[in-house]
C-alpha positions in Angstrom: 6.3 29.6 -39.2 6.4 28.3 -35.6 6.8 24.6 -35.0 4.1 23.0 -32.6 5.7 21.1 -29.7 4.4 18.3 -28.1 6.9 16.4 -25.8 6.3 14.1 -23.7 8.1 12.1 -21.7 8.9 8.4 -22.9 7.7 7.4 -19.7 4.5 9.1 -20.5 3.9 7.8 -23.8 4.6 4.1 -22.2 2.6 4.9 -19.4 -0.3 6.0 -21.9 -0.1 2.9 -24.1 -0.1 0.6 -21.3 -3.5 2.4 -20.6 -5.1 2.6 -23.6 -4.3 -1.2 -24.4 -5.2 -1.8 -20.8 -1.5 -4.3 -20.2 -0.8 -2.2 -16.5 -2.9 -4.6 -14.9 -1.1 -7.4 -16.1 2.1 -6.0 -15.6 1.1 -5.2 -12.2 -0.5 -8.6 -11.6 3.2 -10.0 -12.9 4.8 -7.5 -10.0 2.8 -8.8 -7.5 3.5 -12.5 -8.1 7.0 -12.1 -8.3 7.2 -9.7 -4.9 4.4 -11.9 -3.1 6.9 -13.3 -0.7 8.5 -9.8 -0.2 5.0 -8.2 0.7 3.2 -11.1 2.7 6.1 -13.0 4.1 6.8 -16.4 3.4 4.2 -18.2 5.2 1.7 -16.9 3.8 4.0 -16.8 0.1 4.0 -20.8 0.7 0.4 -20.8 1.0 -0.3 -18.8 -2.1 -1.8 -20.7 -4.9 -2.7 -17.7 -7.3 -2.5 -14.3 -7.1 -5.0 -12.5 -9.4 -6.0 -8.8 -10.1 -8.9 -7.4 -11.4 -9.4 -3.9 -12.1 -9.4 -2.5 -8.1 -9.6 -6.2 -6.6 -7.0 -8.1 -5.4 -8.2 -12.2 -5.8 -6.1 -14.5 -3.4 -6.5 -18.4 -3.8 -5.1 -20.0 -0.9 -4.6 -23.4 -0.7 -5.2 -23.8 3.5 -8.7 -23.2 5.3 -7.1 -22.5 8.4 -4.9 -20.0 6.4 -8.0 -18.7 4.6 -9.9 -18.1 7.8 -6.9 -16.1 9.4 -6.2 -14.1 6.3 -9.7 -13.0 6.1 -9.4 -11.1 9.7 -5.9 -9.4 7.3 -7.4 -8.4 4.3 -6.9 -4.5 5.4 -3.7 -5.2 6.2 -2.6 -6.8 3.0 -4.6 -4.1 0.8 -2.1 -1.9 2.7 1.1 -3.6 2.1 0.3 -3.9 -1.2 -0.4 -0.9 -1.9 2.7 0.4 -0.4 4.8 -2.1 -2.1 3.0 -0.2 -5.6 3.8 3.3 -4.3 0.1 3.7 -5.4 -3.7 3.5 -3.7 -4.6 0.5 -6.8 -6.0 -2.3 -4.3 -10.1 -1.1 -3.0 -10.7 -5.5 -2.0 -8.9 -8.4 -1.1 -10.7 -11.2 -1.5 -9.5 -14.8 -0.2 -10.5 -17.8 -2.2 
């Protein structure tokens, strides 16, 4: 009698969990914060009150209007550094609050 195999990676099996008891986002949302200065620089890092992200949206809450207008005219650009900085197409909206 044959054995069955089913290997999978370790990183598969993590990356499976994370899924089914839907932690990635958090995880992610925990990247993001700690690499916000790294992605947006640190003017914009300074001005940063929370970073939150739900399901494809990326929720910014900035703590200057005149910051808030100018990032608004950047939301493309962030999505994009942010996205590169995950190595992954996750961010669909960036939303400035």
């Amino acid at each position: 009698m044959q054995r069955k195999t089913n290997q999978e990676s370790l990183g598969d099996v993590i990356e499976r969990m994370l899924k089914v008891y839907r932690l990635k986002s958090g995880l992610t949302e925990i990247a993001l914060k700690s690499d916000w200065e790294k992605i947006v620089g640190s003017v914009i890092a300074s001005r940063t009150d929370d970073i939150l992200l739900r399901g494809n949206k990326l929720i910014l809450k900035i703590n200057s209007a005149a910051m808030k207008q100018e990032l608004h005219y950047q939301r493309e650009g962030i999505m994009a550094n942010v996205n590169k900085h995950l190595e992954q197409d996750l961010i669909k909206e960036v939303l400035i609050q």
